[in-house]
DRENNUDREN-801535 format. One record per residue (C-alpha): x, y, z; residue number from 1. Coordinates in nm, 4 decimals, always signed. Layout:
N
((X, Y, Z), NUM)
...
This chain:
318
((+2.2469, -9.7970, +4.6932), 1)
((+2.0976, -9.4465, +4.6350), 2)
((+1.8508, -9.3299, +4.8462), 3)
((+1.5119, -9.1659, +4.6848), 4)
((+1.5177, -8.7796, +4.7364), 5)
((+1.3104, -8.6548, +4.9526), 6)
((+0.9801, -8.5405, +4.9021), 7)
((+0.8890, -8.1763, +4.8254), 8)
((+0.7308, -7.9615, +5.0546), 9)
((+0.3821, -7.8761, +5.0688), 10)
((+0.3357, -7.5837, +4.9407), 11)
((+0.2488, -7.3065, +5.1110), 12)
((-0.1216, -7.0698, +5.0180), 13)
((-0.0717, -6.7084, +4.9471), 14)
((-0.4123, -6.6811, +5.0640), 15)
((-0.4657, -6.6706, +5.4455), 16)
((-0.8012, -6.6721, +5.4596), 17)
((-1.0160, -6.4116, +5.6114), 18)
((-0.8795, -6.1608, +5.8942), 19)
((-1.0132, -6.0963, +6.1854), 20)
((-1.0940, -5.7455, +6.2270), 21)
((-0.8621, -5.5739, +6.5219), 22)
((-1.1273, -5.4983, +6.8403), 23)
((-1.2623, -5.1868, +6.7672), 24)
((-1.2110, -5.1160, +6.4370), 25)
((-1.5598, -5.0768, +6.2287), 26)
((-1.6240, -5.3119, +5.9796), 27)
((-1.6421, -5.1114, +5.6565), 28)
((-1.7297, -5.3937, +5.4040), 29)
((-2.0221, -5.5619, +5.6139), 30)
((-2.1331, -5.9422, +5.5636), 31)
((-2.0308, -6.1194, +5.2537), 32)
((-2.2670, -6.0725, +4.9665), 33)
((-2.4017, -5.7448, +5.1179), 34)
((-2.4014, -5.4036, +4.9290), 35)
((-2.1130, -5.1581, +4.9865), 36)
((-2.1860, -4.8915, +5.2764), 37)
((-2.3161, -4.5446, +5.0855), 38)
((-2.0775, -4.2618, +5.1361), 39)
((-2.1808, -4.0253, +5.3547), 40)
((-2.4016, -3.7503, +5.2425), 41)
((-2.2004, -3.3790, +5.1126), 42)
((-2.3461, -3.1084, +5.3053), 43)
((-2.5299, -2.8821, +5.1371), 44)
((-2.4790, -2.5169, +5.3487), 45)
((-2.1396, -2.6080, +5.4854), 46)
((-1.8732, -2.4990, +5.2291), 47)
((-2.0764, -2.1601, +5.1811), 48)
((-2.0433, -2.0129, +5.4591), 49)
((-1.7352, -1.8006, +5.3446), 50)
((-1.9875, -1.6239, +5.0310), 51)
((-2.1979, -1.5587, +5.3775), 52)
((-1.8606, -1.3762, +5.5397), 53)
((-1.8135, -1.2294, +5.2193), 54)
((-2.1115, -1.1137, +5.1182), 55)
((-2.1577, -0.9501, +5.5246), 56)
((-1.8006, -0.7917, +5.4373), 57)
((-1.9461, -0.6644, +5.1274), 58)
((-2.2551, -0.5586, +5.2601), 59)
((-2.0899, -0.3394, +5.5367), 60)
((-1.8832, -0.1496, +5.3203), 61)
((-2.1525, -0.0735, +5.0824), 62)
((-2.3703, +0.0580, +5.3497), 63)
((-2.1073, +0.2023, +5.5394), 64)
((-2.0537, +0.5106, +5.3198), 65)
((-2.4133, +0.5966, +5.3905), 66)
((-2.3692, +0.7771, +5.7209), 67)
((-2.1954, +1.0780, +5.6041), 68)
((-2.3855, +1.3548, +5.4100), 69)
((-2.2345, +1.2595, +5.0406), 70)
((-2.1625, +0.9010, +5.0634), 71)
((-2.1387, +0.8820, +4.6664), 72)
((-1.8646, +1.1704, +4.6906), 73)
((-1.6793, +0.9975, +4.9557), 74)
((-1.6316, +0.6756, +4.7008), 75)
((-1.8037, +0.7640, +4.3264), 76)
((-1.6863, +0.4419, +4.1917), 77)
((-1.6903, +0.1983, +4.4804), 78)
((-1.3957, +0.1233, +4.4852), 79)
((-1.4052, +0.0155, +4.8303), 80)
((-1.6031, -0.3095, +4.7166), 81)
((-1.3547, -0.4198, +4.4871), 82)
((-1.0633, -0.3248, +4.7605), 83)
((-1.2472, -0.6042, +4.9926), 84)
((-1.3374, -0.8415, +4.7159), 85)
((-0.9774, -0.8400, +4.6329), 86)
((-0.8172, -0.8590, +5.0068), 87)
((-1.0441, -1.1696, +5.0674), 88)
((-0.9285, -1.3604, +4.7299), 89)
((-0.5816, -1.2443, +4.9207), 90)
((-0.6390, -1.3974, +5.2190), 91)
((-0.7675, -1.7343, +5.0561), 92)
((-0.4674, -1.7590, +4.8413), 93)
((-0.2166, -1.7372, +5.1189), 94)
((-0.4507, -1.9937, +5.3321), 95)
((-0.4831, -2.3217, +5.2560), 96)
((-0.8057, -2.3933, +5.4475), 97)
((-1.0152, -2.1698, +5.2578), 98)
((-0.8848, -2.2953, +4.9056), 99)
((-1.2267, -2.4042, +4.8093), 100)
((-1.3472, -2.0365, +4.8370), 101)
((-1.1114, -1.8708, +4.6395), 102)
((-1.3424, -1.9346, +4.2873), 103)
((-1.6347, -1.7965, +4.4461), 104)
((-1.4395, -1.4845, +4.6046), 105)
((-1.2914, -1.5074, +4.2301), 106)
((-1.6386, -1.3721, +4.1066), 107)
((-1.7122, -1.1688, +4.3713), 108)
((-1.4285, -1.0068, +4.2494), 109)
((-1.5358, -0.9990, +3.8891), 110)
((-1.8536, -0.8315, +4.0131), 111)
((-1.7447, -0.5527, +4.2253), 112)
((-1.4392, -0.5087, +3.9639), 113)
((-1.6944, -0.4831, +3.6767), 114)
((-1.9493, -0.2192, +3.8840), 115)
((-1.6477, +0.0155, +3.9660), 116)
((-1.5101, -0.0112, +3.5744), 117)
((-1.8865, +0.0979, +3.4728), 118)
((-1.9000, +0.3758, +3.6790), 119)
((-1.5620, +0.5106, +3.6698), 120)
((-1.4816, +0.4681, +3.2589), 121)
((-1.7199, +0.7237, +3.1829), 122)
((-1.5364, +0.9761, +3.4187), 123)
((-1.1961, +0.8435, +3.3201), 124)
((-1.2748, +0.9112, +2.9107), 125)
((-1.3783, +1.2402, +3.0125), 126)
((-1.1010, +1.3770, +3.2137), 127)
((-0.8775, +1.2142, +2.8795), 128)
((-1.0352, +1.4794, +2.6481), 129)
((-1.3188, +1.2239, +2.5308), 130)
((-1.6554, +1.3531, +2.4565), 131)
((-1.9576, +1.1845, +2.5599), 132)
((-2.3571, +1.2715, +2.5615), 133)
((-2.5573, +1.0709, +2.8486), 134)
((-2.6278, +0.7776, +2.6148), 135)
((-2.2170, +0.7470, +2.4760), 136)
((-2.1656, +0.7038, +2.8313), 137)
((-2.3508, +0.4738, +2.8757), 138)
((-2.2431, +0.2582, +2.6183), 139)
((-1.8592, +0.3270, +2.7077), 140)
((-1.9314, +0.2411, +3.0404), 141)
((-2.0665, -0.0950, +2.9314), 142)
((-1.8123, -0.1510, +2.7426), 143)
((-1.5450, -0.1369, +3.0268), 144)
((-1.7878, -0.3456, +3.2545), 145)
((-1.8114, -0.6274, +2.9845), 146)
((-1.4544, -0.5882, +2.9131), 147)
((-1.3318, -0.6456, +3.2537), 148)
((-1.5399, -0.9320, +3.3191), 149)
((-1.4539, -1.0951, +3.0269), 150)
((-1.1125, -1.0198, +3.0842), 151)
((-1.1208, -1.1959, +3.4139), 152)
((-1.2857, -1.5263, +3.2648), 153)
((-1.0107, -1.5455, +3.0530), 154)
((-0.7760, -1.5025, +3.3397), 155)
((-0.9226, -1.7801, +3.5179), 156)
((-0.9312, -2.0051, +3.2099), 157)
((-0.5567, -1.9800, +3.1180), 158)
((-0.4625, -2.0418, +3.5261), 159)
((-0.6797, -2.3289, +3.5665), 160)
((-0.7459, -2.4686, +3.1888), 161)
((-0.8614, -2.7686, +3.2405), 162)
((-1.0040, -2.7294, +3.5949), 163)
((-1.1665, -2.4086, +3.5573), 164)
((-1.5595, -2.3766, +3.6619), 165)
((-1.8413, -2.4563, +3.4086), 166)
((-1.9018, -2.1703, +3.2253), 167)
((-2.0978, -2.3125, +2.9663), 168)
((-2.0466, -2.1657, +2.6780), 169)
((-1.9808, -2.3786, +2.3873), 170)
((-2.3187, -2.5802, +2.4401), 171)
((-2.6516, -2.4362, +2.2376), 172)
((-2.8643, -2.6636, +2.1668), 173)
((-3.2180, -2.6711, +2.0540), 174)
((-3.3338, -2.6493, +2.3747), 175)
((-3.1672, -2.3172, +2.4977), 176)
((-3.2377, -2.1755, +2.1535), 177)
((-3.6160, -2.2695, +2.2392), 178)
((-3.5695, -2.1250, +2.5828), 179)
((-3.3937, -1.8153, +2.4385), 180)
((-3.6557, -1.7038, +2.1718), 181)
((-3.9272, -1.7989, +2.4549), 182)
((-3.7902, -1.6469, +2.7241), 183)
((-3.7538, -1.3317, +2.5101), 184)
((-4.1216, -1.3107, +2.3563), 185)
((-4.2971, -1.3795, +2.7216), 186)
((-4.0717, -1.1197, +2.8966), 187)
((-4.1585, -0.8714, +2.6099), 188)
((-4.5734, -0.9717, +2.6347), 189)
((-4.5174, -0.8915, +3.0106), 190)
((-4.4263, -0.5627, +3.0296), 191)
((-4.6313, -0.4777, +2.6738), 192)
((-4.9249, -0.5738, +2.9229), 193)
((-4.8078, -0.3381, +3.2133), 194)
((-5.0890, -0.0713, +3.2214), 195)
((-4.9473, +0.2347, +3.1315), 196)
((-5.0806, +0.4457, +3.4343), 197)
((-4.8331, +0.2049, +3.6665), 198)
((-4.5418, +0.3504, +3.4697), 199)
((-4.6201, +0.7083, +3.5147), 200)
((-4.6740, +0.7861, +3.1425), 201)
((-5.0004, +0.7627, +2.8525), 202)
((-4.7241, +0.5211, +2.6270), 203)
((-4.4046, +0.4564, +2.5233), 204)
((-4.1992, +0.7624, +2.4241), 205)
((-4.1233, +0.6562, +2.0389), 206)
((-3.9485, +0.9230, +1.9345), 207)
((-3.7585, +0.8926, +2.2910), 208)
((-3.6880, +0.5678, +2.1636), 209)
((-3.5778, +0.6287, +1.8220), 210)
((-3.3431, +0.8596, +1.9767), 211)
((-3.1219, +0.6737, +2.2433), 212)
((-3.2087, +0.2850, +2.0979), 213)
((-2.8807, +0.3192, +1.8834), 214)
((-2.6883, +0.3670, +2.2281), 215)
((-2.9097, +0.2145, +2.4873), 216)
((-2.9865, -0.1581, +2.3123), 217)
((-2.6262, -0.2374, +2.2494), 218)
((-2.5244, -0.0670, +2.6025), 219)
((-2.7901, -0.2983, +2.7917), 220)
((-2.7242, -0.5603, +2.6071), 221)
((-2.3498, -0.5850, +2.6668), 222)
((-2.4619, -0.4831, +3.0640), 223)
((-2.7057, -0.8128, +3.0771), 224)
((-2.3815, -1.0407, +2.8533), 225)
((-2.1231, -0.9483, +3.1747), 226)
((-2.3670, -1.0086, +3.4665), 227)
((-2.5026, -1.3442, +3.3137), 228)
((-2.0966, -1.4288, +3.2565), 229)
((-2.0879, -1.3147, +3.6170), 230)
((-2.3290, -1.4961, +3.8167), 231)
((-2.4924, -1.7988, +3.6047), 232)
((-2.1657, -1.8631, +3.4612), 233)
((-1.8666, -1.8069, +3.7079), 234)
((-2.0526, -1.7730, +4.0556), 235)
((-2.3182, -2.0513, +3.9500), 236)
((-2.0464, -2.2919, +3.8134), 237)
((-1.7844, -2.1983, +4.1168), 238)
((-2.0831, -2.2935, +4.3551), 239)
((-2.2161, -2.6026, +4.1477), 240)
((-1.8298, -2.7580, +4.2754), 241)
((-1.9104, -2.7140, +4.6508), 242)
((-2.2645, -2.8086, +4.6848), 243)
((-2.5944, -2.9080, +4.4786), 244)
((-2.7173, -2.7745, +4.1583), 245)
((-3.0088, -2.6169, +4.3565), 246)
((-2.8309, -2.4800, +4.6756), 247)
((-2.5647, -2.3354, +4.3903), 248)
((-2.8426, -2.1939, +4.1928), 249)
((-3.0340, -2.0402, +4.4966), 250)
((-2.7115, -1.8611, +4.6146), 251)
((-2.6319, -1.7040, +4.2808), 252)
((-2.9789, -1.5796, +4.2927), 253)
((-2.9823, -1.4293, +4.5984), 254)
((-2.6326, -1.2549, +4.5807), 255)
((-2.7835, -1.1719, +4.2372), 256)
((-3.0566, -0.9715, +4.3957), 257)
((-2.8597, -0.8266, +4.6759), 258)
((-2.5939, -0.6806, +4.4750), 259)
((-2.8613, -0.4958, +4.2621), 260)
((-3.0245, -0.3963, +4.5584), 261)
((-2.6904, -0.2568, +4.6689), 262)
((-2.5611, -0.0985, +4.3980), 263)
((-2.7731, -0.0579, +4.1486), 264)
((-3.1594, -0.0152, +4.2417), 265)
((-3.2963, +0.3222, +4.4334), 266)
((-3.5391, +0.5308, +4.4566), 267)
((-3.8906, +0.3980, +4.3699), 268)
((-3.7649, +0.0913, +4.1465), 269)
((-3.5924, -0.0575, +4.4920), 270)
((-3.9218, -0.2825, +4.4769), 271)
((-3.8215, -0.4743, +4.2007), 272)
((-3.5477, -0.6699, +4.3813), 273)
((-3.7442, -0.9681, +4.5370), 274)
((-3.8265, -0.9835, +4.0938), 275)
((-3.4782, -0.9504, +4.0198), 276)
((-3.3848, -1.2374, +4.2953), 277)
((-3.6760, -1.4335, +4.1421), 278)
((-3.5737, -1.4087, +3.7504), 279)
((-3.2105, -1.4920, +3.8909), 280)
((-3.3152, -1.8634, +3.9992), 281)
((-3.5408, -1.8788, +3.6570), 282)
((-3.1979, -1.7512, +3.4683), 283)
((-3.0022, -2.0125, +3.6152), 284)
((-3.2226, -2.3095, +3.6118), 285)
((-3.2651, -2.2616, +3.2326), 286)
((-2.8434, -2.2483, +3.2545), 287)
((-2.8817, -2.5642, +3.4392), 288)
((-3.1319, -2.7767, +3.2273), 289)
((-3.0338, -2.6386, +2.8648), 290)
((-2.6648, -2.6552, +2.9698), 291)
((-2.6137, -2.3298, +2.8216), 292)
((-2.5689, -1.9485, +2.9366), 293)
((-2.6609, -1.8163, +2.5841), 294)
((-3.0224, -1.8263, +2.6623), 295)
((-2.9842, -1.6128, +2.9659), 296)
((-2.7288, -1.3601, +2.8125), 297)
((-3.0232, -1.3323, +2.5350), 298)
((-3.3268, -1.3114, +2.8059), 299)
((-3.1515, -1.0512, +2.9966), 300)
((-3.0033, -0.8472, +2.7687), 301)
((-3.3348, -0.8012, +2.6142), 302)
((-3.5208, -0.7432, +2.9766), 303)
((-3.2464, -0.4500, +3.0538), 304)
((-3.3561, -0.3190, +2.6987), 305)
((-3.7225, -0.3203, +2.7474), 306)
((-3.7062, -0.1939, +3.1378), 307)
((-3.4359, +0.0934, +3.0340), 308)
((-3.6414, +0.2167, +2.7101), 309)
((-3.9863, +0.1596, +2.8876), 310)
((-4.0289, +0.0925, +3.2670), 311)
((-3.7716, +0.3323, +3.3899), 312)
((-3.9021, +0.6234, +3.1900), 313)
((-4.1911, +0.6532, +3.3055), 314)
((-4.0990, +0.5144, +3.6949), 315)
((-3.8385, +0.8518, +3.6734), 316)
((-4.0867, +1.0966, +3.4230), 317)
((-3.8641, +1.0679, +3.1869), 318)
């Protein structure tokens, strides 16, 4: 007589319920039913506080040279900026902690690298045998300063392809063409409006103009094509990965206006630098909204044109 077999097991549930939380630990997903905790908030200032050490590096340097009698003899083609752009980048690529800086030090570089390329290829052409009037040199040395930063945009691209900063410029739109031809005509109305008296002069020099527009249009507009590519395209889109869009676009502005005011501005147009900050933040919001830099290349190249061939005349009696 066979016995029946014996009954299974029951089985046993995979699931074992809910687990007590250990005593202390914080309780991440909250009640059942309730919404997930919001991630804490990015801070806005914190990650740019080495463009702050850098641009105080920068600034020293710059100002530096300006306690001996010929500080422009002592370093024509300050050099000395790029030498501390590039020993930062240095020090960030051999430190892992500031990793997240070494983009923006990347455009300070391609800034101060740019500057001493404009000022020294004119020099370097002429001690080669080249021969240059004022307005040739001016055009060669825009050429070097657009070629350089243009060079290093490229370098960036192929080392980070797919990671690389927005640069923004494969995007135009209706909107940035709107913003470009705009831009343009209300910049030109501006200064057309500027009474002549506050420019030192009875009009604008047309045979003056006539004369060096050949050299000086396509010289400022390559100079206003490599700052745009330098600060609303790599500094602005560098930034724009460590903070907001309007902290990033403030920055840019302001290291926009400072590097002008450092290297660029003297004399009686110095004034114009709180302007130059100020159409910075309009340059780059327009990069922001329209989502393309081709509007500001086209805005500033045509301000440089229209300050070179009118303001500055008369500002130097020219």
């Amino acid at each position: 007589m066979s016995t029946p077999p014996p009954a299974d097991p029951e089985p046993v549930s995979a699931d074992p319920g809910p687990v007590a939380p250990e005593a202390g630990a914080p309780d991440l997903e909250g009640p059942p039913g309730a919404p997930p905790a919001p991630a804490p908030p990015r801070a806005a200032w914190g990650p740019l506080v080495p463009l702050l050490i850098a641009a105080v590096a920068l600034g020293v340097v710059v100002l530096a040279p300006n306690l001996y009698s010929d500080p422009n003899g002592l370093d024509p083609y300050t050099l000395r900026t790029s030498g501390v752009a590039l020993g930062l980048l240095a020090v960030s690529l051999v430190m892992p902690g500031l990793a997240r800086a070494r983009l923006i030090l990347v455009s300070l570089v391609a800034i101060t690298l740019g500057w001493s390329a404009f000022l020294g290829a004119p020099a370097l052409l002429g001690h080669a045998g080249v021969q240059q009037s004022g307005d040739q040199a001016n055009l060669n040395a825009s050429v070097a300063w657009c070629g350089v930063t243009v060079a290093i945009l490229g370098l960036v691209w192929l080392v980070l392809r797919r990671d690389h900063p927005r640069l923004r410029l494969l995007h135009l739109g209706w909107g940035a063409v709107a913003f470009g031809v705009g831009g343009t005509a209300l910049f030109c109305l501006v200064f057309l409006l500027i009474p002549a008296t506050l420019l030192g002069r009875e009009g604008l020099p047309l045979v003056a103009v006539l004369r060096d527009a050949p050299w000086l249009v396509p010289a400022n507009m390559l100079q206003g094509a490599a700052q745009e590519l330098q600060f609303r395209g790599l500094l602005l889109g560098s930034l724009e990965r460590l903070t907001t869009p309007l902290v990033a676009n403030v920055c840019q502005s302001v290291v926009f206006g400072l590097a002008h005011l450092a290297i660029v501005y003297q004399g009686p147009i110095a004034p114009f630098v709180p302007l130059t900050m100020l159409l910075g933040f309009v340059l780059g919001w327009v990069t922001q909204r329209t989502n393309s830099i081709w509007p500001a290349i086209v805005v500033h190249g045509v301000a440089d044109v229209v300050v070179t061939l009118a303001v500055l005349p008369g500002l130097y009696g020219l």
